[in-house]
C-alpha positions in Angstrom: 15.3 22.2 12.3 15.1 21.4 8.6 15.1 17.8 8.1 16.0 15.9 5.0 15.0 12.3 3.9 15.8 9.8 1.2 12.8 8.1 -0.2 13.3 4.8 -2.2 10.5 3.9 -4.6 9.5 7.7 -4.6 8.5 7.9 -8.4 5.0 6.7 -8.2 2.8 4.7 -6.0 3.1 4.4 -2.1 6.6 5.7 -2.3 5.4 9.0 -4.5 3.1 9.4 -1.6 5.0 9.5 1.5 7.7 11.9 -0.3 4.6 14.4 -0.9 3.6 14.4 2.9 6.9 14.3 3.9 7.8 17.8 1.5 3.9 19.1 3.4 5.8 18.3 7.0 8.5 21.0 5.8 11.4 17.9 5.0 13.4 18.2 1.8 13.2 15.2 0.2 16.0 13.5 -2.2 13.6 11.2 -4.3 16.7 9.4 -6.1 15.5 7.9 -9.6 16.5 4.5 -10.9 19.1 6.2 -13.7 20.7 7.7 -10.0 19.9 4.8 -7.7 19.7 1.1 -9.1 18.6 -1.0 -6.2 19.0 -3.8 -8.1 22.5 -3.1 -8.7 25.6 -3.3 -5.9 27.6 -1.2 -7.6 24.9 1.5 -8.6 24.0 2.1 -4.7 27.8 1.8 -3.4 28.3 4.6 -6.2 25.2 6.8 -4.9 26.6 6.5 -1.4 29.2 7.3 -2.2 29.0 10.6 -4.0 25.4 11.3 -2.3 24.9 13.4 0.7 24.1 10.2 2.8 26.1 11.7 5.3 22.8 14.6 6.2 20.0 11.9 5.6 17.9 12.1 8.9 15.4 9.6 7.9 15.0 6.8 5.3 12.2 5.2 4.3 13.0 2.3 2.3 9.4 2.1 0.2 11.4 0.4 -3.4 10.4 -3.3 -3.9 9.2 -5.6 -6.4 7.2 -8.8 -6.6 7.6 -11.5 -9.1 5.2 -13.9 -8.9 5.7 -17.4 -8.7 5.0 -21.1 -6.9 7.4 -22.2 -4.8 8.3 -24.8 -7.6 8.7 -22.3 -10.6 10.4 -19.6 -9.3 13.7 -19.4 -10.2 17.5 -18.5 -8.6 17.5 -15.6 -10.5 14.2 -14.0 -9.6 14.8 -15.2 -6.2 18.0 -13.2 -6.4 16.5 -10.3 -7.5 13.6 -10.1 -5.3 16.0 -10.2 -1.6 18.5 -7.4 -3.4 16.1 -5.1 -4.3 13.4 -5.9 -0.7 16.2 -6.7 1.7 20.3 -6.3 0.6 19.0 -2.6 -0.4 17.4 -1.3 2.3 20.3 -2.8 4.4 23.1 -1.2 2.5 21.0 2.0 2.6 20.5 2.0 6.6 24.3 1.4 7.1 25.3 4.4 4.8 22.6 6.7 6.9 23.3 5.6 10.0 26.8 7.2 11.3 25.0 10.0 10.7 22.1 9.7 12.2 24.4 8.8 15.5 26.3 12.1 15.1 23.2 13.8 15.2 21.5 11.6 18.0 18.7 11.8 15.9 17.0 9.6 13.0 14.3 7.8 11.4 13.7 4.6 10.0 10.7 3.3 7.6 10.8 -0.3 6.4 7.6 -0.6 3.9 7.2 -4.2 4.3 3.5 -6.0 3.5 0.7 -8.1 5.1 2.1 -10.9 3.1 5.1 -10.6 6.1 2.8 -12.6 8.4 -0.2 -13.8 5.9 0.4 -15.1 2.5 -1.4 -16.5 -0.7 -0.6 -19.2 -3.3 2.8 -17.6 -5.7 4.0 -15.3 -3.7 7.0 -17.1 -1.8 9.8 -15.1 -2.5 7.4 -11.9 -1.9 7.0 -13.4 1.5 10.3 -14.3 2.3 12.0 -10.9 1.3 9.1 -9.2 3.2 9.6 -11.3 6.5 13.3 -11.0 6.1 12.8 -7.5 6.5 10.9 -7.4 9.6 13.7 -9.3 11.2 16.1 -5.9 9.9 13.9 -3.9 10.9 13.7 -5.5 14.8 17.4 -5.6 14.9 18.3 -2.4 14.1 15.8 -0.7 16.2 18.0 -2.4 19.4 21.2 -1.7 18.2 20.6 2.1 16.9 17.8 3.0 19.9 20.6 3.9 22.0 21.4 6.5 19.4 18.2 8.6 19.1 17.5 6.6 16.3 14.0 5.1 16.0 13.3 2.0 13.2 10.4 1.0 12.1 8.1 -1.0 9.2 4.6 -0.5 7.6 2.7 -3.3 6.5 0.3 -2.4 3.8 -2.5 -4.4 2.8 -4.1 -4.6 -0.6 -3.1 -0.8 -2.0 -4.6 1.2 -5.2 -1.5 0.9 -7.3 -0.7 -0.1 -10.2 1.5 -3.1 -8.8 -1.8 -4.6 -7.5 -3.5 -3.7 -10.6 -0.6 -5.5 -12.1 -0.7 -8.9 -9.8 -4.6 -9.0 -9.3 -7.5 -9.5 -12.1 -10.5 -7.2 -11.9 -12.4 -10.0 -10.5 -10.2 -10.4 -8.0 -9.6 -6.8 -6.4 -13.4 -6.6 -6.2 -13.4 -10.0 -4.0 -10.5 -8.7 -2.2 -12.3 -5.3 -1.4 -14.9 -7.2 -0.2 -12.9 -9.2 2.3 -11.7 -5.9 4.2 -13.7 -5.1 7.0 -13.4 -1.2 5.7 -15.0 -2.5 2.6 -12.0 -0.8 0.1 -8.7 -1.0 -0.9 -6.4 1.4 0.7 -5.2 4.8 -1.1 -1.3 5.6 -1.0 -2.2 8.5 1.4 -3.1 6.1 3.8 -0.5 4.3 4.0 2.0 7.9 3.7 0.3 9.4 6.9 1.1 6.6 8.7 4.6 7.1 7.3 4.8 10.7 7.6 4.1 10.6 11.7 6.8 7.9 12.2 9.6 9.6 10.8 8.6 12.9 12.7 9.6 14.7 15.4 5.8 13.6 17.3 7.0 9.6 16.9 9.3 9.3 20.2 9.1 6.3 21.7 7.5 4.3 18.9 10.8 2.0 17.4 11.1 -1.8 16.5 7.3 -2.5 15.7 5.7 -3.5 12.0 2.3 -1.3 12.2 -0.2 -3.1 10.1 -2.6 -1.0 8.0 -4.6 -3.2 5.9 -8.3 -2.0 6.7 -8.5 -5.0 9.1 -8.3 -7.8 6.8 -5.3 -9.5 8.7 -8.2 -9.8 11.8 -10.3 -12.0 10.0 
């Protein structure tokens, strides 16, 4: 049976990634861009569910998010703002559009991509933390209240990831020290992180649900 997914984030990066392996599983794919699907914007993605076929999503994978940096002390209400709509109020309003569904069809899939920085962190990235967290918790919940449905929900937690937000957030100097702080001695490449992806939300993932699978080259073990 012919599957189809709605990939969040899917224009480059991780997110451009797992909507390629998920096209090379035999999935059709709606990759929704931001002129489509603002997920900074209420109205934008009650619009999209609205007139989208959210209705024949069998799995979402909520891989959209953004980081502005900032100390606890200078970030501000607005950014703060920003940050939980766009890493948490979106992914939520996106899961409850998919879900009735997905509980029609006793079937579904569920990708959260939250971060390391969910359970370790580093100096200015509070609200990067806090959204990424918050979204475990969603994550944990909904696996219990949609498992009785067929429905399996999961996160990914990345580590440090080739892509040009890490490029953006990390000097030279400092993704070379990073690399060498992973036991695996790089950075990860998106198609790590998408193969992981790519066997949750398939047919082979049928009893994994609830969990936050960390894939960071083992620097969270140090």
């Amino acid at each position: 049976m012919a599957r189809t997914a709605l990939v969040t984030g899917a224009s480059r990066g991780i997110g451009a990634s797992i909507a390629e392996a998920l096209r090379g599983q035999g999935v059709c794919v709606l990759a929704p861009p931001r002129e489509e699907l603002d997920l900074s914007s209420a109205a934008s993605i009650a619009a999209y569910v609205d007139h989208a076929a959210c209705r024949d999503v069998d799995i979402l994978v909520n891989s959209a998010g953004i980081n502005v940096l900032g100390s606890l002390e200078q970030i501000s209400d607005l950014d703060w703002a920003r940050m939980f709509q766009v890493n948490l109020t979106a992914p939520r309003a996106l899961l409850q559009a998919v879900a009735p569904g997905m509980r029609g069809r006793r079937w579904g899939r569920v990708v959260n991509i939250s971060s390391i920085y969910a359970l370790v962190t580093r100096e200015r990235r509070v609200s990067y933390s806090s959204t990424k967290a918050a979204l475990l918790g969603l994550t944990r919940a909904a696996a219990v209240e949609l498992a009785q449905h067929g429905i399996l929900v999961n996160a990914v937690c990345p580590g440090f990831v080739e892509t040009a937000l890490t490029r953006q957030n990390n000097t030279t100097e400092e993704l070379a020290e990073i690399a060498r702080s992973i036991p695996l001695g790089r950075l990860a490449h998106v198609e790590d992180i998408a193969s992981v992806v790519a066997f949750l939300c398939s047919e082979e993932n049928r009893y994994l649900t609830g969990q936050a699978l960390v894939v960071d080259g083992g620097f969270t073990c140090k």
